[in-house]
N, C-alpha and C positions, 0 to 999 in steps of 0.2 A: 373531589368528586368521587361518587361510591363505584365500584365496578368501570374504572377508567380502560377506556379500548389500548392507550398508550400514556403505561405506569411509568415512568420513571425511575420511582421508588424498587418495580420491581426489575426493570433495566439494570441497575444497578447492585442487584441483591444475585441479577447473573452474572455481572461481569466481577464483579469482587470474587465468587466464585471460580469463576474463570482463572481470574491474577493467582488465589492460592492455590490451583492445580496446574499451572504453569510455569511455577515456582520449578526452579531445579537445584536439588541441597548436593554439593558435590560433597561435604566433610563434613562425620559431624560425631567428632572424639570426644568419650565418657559421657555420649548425650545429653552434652549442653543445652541441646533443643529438645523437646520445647522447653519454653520457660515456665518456671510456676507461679503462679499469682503472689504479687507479694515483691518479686525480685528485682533487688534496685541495679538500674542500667545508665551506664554513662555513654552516651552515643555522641560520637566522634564524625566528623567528616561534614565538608562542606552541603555536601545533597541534602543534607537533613533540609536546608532553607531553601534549595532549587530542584527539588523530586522531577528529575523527567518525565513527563507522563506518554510522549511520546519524541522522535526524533525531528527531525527540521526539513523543510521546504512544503510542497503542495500535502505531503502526506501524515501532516501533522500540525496544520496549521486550523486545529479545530478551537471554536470561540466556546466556553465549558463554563458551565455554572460556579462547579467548583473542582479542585485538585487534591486531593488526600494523600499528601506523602507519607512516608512513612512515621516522620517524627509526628504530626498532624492525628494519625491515628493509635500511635501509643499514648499520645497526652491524653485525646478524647476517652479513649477504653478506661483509664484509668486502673488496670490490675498492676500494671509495670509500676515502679518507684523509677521516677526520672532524675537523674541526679540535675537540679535547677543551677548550681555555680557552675558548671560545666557549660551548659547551656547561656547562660548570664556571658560567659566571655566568649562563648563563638559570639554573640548577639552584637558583644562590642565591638568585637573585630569587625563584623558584617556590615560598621556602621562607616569604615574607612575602606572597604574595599566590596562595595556593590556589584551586585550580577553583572555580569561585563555583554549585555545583548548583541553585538557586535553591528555591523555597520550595513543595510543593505540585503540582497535576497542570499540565502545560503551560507551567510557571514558569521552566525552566532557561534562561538569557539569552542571545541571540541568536550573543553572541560572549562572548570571553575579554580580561578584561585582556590587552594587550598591555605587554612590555616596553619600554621608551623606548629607541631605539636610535640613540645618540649617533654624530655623526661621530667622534670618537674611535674608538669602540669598534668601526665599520667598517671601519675603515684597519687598529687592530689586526686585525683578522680577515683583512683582505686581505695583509699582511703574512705571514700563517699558510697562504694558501689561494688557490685560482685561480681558483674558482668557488664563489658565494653562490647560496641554496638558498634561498627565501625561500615560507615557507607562511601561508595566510589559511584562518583558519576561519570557518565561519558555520551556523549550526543553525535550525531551527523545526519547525514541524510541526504535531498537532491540537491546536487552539481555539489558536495563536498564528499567525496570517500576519506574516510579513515588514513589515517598514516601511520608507519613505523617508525613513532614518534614517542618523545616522553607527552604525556597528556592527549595522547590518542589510543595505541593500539596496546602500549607501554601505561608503566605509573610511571609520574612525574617524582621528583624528588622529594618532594613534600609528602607525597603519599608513603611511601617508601620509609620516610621519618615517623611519619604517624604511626604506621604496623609495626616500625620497628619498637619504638618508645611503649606502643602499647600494650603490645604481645610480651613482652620484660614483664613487666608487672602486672596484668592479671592473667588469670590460672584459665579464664572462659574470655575469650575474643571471636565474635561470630563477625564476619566479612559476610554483606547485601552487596551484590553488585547491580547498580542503577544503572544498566546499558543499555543499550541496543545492537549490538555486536558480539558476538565474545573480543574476550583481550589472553594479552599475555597472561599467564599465569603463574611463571615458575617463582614468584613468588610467596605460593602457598610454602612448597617445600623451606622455601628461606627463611619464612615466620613461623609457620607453623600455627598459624591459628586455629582454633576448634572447631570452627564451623566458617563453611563458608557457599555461599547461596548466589546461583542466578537471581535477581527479582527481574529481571527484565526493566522493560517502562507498563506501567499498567494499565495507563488511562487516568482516567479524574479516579478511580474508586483503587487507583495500584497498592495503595499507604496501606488501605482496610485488606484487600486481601493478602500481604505479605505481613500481617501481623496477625492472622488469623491462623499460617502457617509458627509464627514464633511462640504464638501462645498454646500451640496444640491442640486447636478446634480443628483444623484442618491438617490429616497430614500429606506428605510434600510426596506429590504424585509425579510431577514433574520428571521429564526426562530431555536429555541434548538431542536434537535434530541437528549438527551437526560439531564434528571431530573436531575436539583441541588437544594441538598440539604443542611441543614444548616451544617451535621458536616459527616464527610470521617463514622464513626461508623454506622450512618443513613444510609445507603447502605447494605442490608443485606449480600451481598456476600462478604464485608469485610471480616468478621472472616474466611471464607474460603477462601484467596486469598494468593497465595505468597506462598501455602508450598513447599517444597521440594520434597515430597513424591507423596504426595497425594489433591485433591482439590474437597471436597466431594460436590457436588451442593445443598443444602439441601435448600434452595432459590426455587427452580424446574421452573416453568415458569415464576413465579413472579418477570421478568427482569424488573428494571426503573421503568417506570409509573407502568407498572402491577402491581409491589407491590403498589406503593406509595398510589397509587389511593386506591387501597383496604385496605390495611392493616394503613399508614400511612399518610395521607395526610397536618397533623398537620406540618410534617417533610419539607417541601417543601418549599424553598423559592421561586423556579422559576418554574414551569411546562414544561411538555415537550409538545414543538410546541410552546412555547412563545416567542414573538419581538414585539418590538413598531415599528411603524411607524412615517413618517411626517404629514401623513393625517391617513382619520376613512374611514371604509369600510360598509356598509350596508349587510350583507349576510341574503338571503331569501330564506325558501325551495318551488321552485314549485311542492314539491312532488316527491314518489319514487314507481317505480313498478316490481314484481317481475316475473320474466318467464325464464323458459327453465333454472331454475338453479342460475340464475342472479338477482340481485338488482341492478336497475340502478335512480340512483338518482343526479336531476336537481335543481341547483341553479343557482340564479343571486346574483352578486356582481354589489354594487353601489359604485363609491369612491364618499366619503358627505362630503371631506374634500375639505383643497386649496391649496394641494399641487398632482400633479401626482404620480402615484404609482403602485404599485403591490402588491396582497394581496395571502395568502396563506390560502386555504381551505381546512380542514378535516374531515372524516368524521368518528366515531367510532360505534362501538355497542356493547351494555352490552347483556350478553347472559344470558339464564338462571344458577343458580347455577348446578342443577341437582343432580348428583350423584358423578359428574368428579369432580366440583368444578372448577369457571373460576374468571379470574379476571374482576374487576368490569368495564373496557373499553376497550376494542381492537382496534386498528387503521385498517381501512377496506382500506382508500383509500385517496387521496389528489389531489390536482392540485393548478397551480399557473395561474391567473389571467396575461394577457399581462398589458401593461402599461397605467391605466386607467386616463384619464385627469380628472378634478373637474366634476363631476357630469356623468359622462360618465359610465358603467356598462357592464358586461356580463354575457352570461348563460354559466356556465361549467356542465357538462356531466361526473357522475364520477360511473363508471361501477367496482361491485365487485363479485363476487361467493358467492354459497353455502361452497368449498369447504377452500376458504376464511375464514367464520365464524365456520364451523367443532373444533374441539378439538380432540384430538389423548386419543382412551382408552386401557392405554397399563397394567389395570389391567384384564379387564374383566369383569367390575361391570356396564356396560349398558346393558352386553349382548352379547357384540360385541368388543372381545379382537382384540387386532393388530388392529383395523379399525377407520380412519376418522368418529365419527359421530355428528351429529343434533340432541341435546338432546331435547326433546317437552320439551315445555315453549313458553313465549313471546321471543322475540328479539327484542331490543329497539332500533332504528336509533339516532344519534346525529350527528349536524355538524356545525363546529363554527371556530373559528380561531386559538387557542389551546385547551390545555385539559383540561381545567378548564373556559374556556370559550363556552358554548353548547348550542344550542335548540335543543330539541326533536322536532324530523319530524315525527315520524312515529315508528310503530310495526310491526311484523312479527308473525304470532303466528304459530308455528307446535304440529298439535295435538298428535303425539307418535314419539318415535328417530328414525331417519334415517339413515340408512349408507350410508355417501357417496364416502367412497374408503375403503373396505377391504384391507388390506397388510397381511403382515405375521411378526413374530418376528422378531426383528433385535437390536444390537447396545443395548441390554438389560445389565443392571449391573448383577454383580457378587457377590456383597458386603452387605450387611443386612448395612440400614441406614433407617432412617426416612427422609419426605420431609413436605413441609408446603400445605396446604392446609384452604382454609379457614372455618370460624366458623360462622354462624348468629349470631346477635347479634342486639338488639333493632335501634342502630342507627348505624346501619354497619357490617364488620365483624372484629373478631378475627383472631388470628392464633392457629390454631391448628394441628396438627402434622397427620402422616397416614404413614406408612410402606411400603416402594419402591416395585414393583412388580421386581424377580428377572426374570433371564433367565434362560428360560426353554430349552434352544436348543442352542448347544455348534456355535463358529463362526467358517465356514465352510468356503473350500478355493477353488481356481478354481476347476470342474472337470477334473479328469484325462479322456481321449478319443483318441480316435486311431488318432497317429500323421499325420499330409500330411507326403505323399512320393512322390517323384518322381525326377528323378536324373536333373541332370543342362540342361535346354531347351532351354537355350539362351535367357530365357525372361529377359525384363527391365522393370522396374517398369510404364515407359510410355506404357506399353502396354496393361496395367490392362485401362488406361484412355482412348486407343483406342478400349478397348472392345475384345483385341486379345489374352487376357487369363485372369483368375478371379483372384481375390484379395489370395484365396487360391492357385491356381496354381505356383500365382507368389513366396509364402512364402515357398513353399516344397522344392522349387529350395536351401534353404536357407542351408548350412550345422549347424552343433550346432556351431561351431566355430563363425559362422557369427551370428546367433543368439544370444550365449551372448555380439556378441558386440555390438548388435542393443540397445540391452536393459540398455546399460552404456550411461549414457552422457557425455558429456566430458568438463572442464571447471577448476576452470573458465580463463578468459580472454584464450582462445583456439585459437591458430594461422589460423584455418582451418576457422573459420567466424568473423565476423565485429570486430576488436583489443577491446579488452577490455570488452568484452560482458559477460552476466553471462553463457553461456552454449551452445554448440553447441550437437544434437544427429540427429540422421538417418544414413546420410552416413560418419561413423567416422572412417572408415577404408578402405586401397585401394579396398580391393574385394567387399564392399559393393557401392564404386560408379562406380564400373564397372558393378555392375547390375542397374547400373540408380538410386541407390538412391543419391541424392543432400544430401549435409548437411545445417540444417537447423539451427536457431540463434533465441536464447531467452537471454533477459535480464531484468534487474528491471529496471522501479520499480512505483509502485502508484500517487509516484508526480514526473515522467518524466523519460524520458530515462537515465538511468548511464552505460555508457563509460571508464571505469578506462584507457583506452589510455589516456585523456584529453581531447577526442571532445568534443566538445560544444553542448549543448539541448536545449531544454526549459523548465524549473523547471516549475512545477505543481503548481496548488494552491490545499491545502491538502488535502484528503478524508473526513473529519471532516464540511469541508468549504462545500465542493462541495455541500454535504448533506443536512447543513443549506439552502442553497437554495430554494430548495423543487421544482427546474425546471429541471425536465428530456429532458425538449427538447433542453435548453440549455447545459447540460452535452453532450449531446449527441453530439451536434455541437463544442463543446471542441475536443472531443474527436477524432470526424473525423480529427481534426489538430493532434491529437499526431498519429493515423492512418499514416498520411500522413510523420512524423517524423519518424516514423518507418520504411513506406516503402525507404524511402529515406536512410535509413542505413542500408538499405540488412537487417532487424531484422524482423524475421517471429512472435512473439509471445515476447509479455509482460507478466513481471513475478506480473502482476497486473489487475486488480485490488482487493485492501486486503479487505474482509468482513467479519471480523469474529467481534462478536459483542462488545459492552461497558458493560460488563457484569460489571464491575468493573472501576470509572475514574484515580486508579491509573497504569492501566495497560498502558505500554509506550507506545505499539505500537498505542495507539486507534489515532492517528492521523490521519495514514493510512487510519484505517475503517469509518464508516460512523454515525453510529448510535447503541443505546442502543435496537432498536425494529427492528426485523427479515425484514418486511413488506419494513422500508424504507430503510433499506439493499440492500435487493433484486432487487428493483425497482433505485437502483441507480447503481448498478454493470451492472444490464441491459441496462443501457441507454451508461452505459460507453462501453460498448461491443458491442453495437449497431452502435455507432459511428465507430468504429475502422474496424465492419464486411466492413461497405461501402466500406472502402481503401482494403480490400482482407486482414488484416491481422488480429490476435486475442489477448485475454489478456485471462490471468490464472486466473482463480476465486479460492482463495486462505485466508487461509490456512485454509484447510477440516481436521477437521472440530476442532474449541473448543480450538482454542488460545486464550484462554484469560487472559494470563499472561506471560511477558519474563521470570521471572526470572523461573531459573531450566526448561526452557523449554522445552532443550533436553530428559530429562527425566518423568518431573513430570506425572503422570495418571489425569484423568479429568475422574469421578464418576459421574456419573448423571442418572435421569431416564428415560428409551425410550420415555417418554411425553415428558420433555424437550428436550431433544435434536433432538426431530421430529419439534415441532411447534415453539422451539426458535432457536436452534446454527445451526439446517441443513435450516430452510424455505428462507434466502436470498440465499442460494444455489444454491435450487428447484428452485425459482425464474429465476435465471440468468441463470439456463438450461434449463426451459419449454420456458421461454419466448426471450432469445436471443440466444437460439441454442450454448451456451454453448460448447466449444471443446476443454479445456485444462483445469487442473484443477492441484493443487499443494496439496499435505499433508502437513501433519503438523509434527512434529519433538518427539512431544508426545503422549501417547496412550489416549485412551478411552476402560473403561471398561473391561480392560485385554490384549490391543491390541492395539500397536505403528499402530499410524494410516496409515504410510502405506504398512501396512500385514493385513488389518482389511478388510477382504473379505464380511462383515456387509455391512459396509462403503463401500467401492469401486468399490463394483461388485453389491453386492444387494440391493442399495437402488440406488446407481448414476446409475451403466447401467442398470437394470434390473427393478428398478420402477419409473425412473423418463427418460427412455428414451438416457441415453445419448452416444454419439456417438464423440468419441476424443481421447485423450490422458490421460493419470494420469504421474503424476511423483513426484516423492518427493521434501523434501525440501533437501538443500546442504548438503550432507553428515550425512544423517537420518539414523537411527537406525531400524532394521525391527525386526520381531519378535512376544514373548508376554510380555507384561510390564514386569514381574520380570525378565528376562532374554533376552530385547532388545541388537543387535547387529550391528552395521556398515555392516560389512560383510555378513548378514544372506541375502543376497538377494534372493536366494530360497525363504523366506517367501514372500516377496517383490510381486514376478513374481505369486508365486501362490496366491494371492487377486487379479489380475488384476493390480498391481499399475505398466504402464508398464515402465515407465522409471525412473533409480538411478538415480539422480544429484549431486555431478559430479566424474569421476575420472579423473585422469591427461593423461591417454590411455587406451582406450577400449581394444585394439588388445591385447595391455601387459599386460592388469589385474592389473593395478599400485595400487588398491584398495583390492587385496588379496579375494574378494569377494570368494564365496563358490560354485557358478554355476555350473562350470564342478564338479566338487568333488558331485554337489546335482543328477546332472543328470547321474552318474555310481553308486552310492548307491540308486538311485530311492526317493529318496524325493524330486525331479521335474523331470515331463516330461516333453517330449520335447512338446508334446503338448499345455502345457501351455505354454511354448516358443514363440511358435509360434504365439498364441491368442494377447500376446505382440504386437510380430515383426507387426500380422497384423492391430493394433490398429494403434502402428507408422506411416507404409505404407502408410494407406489409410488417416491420418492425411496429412502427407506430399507433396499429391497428389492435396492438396487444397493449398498449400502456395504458395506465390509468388515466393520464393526457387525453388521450383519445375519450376514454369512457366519460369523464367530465363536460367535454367537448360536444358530446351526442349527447349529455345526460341522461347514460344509460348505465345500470350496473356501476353506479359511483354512492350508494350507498356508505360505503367507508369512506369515504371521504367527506362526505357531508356530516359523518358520527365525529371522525377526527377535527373536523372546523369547530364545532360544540365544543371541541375541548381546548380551547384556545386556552397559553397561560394569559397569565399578566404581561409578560414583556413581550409577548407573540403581538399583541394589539398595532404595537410601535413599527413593526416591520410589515405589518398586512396591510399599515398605513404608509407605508412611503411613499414620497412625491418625485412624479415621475418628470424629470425638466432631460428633453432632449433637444438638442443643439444643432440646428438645422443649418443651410448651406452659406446663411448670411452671415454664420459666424457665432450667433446671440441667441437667447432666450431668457424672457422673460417669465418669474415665477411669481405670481399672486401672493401678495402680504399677508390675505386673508388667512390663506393656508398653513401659517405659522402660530402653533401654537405657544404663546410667550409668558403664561403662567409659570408661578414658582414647579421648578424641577420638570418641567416641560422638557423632553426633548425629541426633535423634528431630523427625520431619517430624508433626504433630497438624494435620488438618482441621479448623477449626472452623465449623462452619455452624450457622445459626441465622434466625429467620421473623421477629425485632422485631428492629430498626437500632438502636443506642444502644452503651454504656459496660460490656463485659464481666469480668468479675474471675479469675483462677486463683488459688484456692487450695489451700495444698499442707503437709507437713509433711515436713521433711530434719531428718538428723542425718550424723554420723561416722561411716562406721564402719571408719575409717582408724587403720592401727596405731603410727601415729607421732602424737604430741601436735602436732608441727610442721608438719605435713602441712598443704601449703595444695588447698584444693580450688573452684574457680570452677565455677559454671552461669552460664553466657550465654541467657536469655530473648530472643527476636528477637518482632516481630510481621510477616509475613513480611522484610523485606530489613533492621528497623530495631530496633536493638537496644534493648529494652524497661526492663532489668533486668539487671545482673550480683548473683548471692548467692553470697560467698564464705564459706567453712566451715574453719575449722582441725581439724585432729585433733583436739583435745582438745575441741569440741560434739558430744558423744554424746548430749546430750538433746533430746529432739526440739524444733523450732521450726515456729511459723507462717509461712509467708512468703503474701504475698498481690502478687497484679501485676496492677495495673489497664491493660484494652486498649482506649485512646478511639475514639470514632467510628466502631465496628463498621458500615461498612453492609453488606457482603458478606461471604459465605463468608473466611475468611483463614487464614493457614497460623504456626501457632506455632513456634520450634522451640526446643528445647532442648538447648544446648550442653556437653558435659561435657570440659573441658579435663586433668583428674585423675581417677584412681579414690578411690572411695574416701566417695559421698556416697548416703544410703539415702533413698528418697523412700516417704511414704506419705500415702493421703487425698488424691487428688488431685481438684478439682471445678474446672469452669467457670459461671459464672452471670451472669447478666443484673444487673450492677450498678445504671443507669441507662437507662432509655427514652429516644429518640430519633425515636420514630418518625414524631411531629410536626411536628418539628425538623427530619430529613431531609427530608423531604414537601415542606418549604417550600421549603430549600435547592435542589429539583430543580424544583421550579416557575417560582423565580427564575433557574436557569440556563436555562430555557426560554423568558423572557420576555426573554432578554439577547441 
């Protein structure tokens, strides 16, 4: 179709983009890179046949047309010389030792068997080829962190044999690393390879952009967003990571560089903001001036090399020590140069605040407790291309502290600990220790206040948007019945919005969309839409990648295509983008997020949210706050002190809510400070709405625990509702309470009012009133969407048709024959939802009604991805048969589907039923993940 609203073609033509300026080249000796057309490469390593395209659990579980790893798109380009015997015997080996997918949710294993790569069979290669191509993969992601392990954060010993065997014998060994993490590295120094390159995971399109970087169409703009050092113990938040319990922060601000820089610098192999190029940049300061609060400071970039490029500019400033104690650089601000040809130049414009450079005093010892201040001192400007790369531009001197935002306590520990703070010391500082300021003032929860009244007016929620009754008027209508159901989401894969989505809430029960509220649709995830029906998306290149970038305007034009991805699936709200920080590089999820520093957090969740606002839809800024570890994440506590967790784990927050208006927001599944984060009225009410402005939704993460750390519960949703966190996610029916929650029971014993009920429902409301959900719903201003349904593909047909079979209280449901399509290569997408978890049955009765005796005819039964059942039928069974398929361990909605490979098979009586109960069973099972 000509002038399509949502190209695909050109989705993809930005994120391949995206992949090659996300690229980060740490090495690259006698400039091996790029390659020049023509040159024959032996490409080494198991990834070539399993390219990560992104990490493991909800935030990468996207269904993708197709995947372009890297081996994929050297064959296709065709300028490379691929040496094929090379290839020929990984292929054979590949045939006795297959992908090992592992077993279950979050099981697939870190890395891949490796092939054993003999010096023999290096030499034969080198013999073949001029240049060895050698890739390492590595995966993780939700409920598996990383380990300091061989084939996790380490090479395994196969790897280790490969670089060794390889780097011997040829003169050019370029090292891709397929991660999602960084790893150990000290064995560049040990091999010495000539080139060696982050490629990240890229997405379905990662292959094409990281060869667009080897061929020298694009050069490697890429830089680290955060510090590697030489060993996993060099990381101070190691001894605190991982417990079960408890994860004392005793690190405090001193994330990444902040420490590095200060305390260890010795420790560093590679700086954060560090990448090589194909060409050299000239950075000049014309100077910086300060007014009205702001520093805005002007450079030109020259490219003085010969090759075109992009360059990445930072800029930091050392504050005074003072009283607070700071580290010794802070990243104030960046930008990325457009595509400068040889000699060509520009001035960027890089504008920062006072409240920017500020420090948070959450002891008291300037003066000015709870407050934002400007400790008098100089202020030193630098700006250069990483962090160890600087000129000083300039000073700032304040002659006495300033306040520049009083607040009040919040989010304060409980706990008597120590934190680090630093020490002068002739040539630098020390560490030395200082004792956490605790809380003085307990965390406090919604106000109780006189509820709305007023009995049923016939209002609909379009008429709060015609101005024909107020936001309040319209919630008094609401009885409590309807109010606790507002406040449930319901999921996942919910029959009631887009098959397969992580959650539907608003209008999740009859009586609530007969006052006009729609139901609305959120699902994951950071790198692309996931669908568990099986649609098809477009896989993301990773939060990790995006980040290396250091281009927000290109994120942002990313992002308007998944904008448009979304509108196109009826999904009001991504359950992304993730930004919680790399406080730690064995934490799994960091693929998701972005960076080790608040600043370039912030500024990249924004640009993603920016893109997405243009198309009318939004992403969840998530997980609030202080995920920085899977393991035991249901439970574990996260300790730290008001400092840190103001100017580190909450500032890309702030960010993504001051500056992109911010309207959804996700807790996190563990507490802070005494308080499962979402019942932490600190967190959710007094610092998100009440100091930083914001205006949205909250809701949890899936089946979160509310409360106070010692005694977190699933069910306490009363604690939940009074912090403001207005929506559970999820239960399997609002109306039914299928989640046993505590609501009604809170609101006749008075530990919730309805008032706070209400403050909820009106959070929801006025959220919902802005989705494209809504606009559909009034058929008003859904113009793009009725453009985007025009554009259906071909496989979009299958899933706009699903058949919707929900399983009501008798246990059963019957689904019409008619509705199955049983022609050759037919295949039939069935919802099945249901309110009791257990062991469900289909049965059914097939015959023949194929005109040949010999006629072979297959059904393929799937349970969604897994195939269930094949029944196959000769011509000659014309009389009818039973066939029955048991589907274990129903806990959620799931999607049948029914494969017809032949014409020629006649279905009739078809029922689904509740085999066996489970619901006890499951109960426990998520108890015990809660308790782990």
């Amino acid at each position: 179709m000509a002038n399509k609203i949502f190209d695909t073609t050109e989705f993809a033509k930005v994120a391949r983009q995206a992949v090659a300026e996300g690229v980060v080249l740490l090495k690259n000796e006698a400039k091996v890179l790029p390659l020049k057309e023509g040159t024959k490469v032996s490409i080494f390593g198991r990834s070539q046949f399993n390219y990560y395209k992104s990490g493991t659990g909800s935030g990468g579980m996207v269904n993708t047309r197709y995947v372009i790893g890297v081996y994929e798109a050297i064959e296709q380009d065709g300028s490379l010389e691929i040496n094929s015997n090379l290839r020929n015997t990984y292929e054979r080996w590949i045939e006795d030792n297959p992908f090992d997918a592992g077993a279950g949710w979050a099981a697939e294993p870190w890395f891949q068997k490796e092939m054993p790569v003999t010096k023999e069979l290096a030499l034969e290669a080198r013999e073949n080829s001029e240049v060895a191509i050698v890739l390492i993969g590595r995966t993780a992601g939700e409920d598996q962190d990383n380990s300091n392990a061989k084939g996790s954060y380490l090479l395994t010993d196969d790897e280790h044999q490969m670089l060794e065997n390889v780097t011997k014998v040829f003169e050019k060994t370029i090292v891709l690393l397929n991660v999602g993490n960084i790893i150990d590295m000290k064995w560049v120094a040990k091999y010495n390879p000539s080139a060696v390159a982050y490629i990240w995971q890229g997405g379905q399109e990662g292959g094409n952009g990281v060869l667009d970087v080897l061929k020298g169409k694009v050069s490697p703009s890429g830089r680290l967003t955060d510090t590697i050092a030489y060993n996993i113990e060099d990381y101070p938040s190691t001894r605190n990571f991982g417990d079960s319990k408890r994860n004392i922060q005793q690190e405090d601000i001193y994330v990444g560089y902040r420490y590095f820089e200060t305390f260890a610098k010795d420790r560093v192999m590679y700086p954060f903001g560090y990448g090589l190029s194909y060409t050299s940049f000239d950075i000049i300061s014309n100077g910086f001036a300060v007014e009205d609060g702001q520093v805005k400071v002007s450079i030109t970039v020259t490219n003085i090399g010969d090759y075109k490029g992009k360059e990445v500019v930072q800029v930091y400033v050392a504050k005074p020590q003072g009283k607070l104690g700071k580290p010794v650089l802070d990243l104030v601000g960046f930008a990325k140069t457009k595509e400068l040809d040889a000699d060509e130049h520009e001035i960027l414009d890089i504008v920062f605040t006072n409240y920017q450079m500020a420090s948070f005093d959450d002891s008291g010892v300037t003066g000015h407790k709870s407050a934002y201040v400007l400790e008098e001192g100089t202020y030193v400007f630098y700006v250069g291309d990483n962090i160890r790369n600087l000129s000083r531009i300039g000073t700032y001197n304040i002659g006495r502290t300033r306040v520049v935002e009083q607040l009040s306590e919040a989010l304060a520990p409980k706990l008597d600990f120590t934190r680090i703070k630093p020490e002068a010391r002739e040539d630098g500082f020390t560490i030395s220790y200082e004792d956490v300021p605790k809380a003085t003032e307990e965390n406090y929860e919604l106000p109780k206040c006189e509820a709305l009244v007023a009995g049923d007016k016939s209002y609909k929620l379009v008429d709060v948007l015609d101005n024909k009754c107020t936001v309040d008027e319209f919630v008094a209508q609401l009885s409590n019945e309807e109010l606790c159901a507002i406040v449930r989401g319901e999921g996942m894969s919910s029959p009631k919005v887009t098959p397969g989505c992580g959650g539907a809430f608003g209008g999740v029960t009859e009586s609530l969309i007969e006052k006009g509220i729609p139901t609305c649709c959120c699902t994951d995830g950071p790198s692309g839409i996931r669908m568990d029906s099986g649609k098809k998306a477009f896989a993301m290149p990773n939060g990790t990648l995006l980040a290396c970038m250091w281009n927000l305007d290109l994120t942002e034009e990313l992002y308007q295509y998944e904008g448009l991805e979304l509108r196109k699936n009826k999904i009001d709200v991504l359950l992304g983008p993730g930004m919680n920080l790399h406080r730690n590089p064995l934490n799994g999820r960091n693929f998701e997020y972005f960076s080790e520093d608040p600043f370039v957090t912030g500024k990249n969740a924004a640009a993603q949210l920016k893109g997405m606002h243009k198309i009318g839809v939004t992403g969840t800024i998530k997980h609030f706050a202080m995920n920085t570890q899977e393991a035991h994440r249901h439970t574990v506590e996260h300790v730290a002190s008001e400092r840190a967790i103001r100017e580190i784990y909450l500032k890309g927050f702030e960010i993504a809510v001051k500056e992109a208006g911010a309207t959804a927001v996700m807790t996190t599944y563990g507490s802070i400070n005494g308080y499962y984060t979402s019942s932490n009225y600190d967190l959710v009410t007094k610092v998100l709405r009440d100091e930083w402005g914001f205006k949205g939704i909250v809701m949890t993460d899936w089946w979160a625990k509310g409360g106070k750390a010692e005694c977190g519960d699933s069910t306490d949703m009363a604690a939940i509702v009074r912090a403001q966190n207005d929506l559970y996610m999820v239960t399997q029916c609002a109306e039914d309470n299928t989640n046993k929650d505590n609501l009604e029971e809170a609101l006749e014993d008075g530990r919730l009012d309805k008032s706070q009920l209400q403050k909820c429902a009106k959070n929801i409301c006025e959220f919902i009133l802005h989705t494209p959900t809504f606009a559909r719903f009034i058929e008003r201003n859904n113009t793009l969407d009725i453009d985007l349904a025009n554009e259906a593909e071909d496989d979009d047909t299958e899933f706009d048709n699903i058949i919707d079979c929900r399983i009501d209280e008798s246990g059963s449901a019957k689904l019409q024959a008619d509705l199955i399509k049983t022609a050759r290569n037919s295949s039939n997408t069935v919802s099945i939802s249901f309110k009791e978890r257990g062991d469900y049955k289909l049965s059914m009765r097939v015959r023949s009604n194929a005109k040949s005796d010999l006629a072979q005819i297959p059904l393929s039964i799937f349970k969604d991805k897994e195939l269930v059942k094949m029944v196959t039928l000769t011509g000659a069974d014309r009389e009818w048969q039973n066939v029955e398929v048991i589907f274990e361990n129903c806990a959620m909605t799931f999607f049948m589907r029914l494969y017809f490979a032949q014409d020629g098979m006649e279905i009739d009586g078809m029922t689904i039923s509740l085999a066996k109960s489970k619901e006890e069973e499951f109960r426990l099972m998520f108890a015990r993940m809660g308790e782990q």
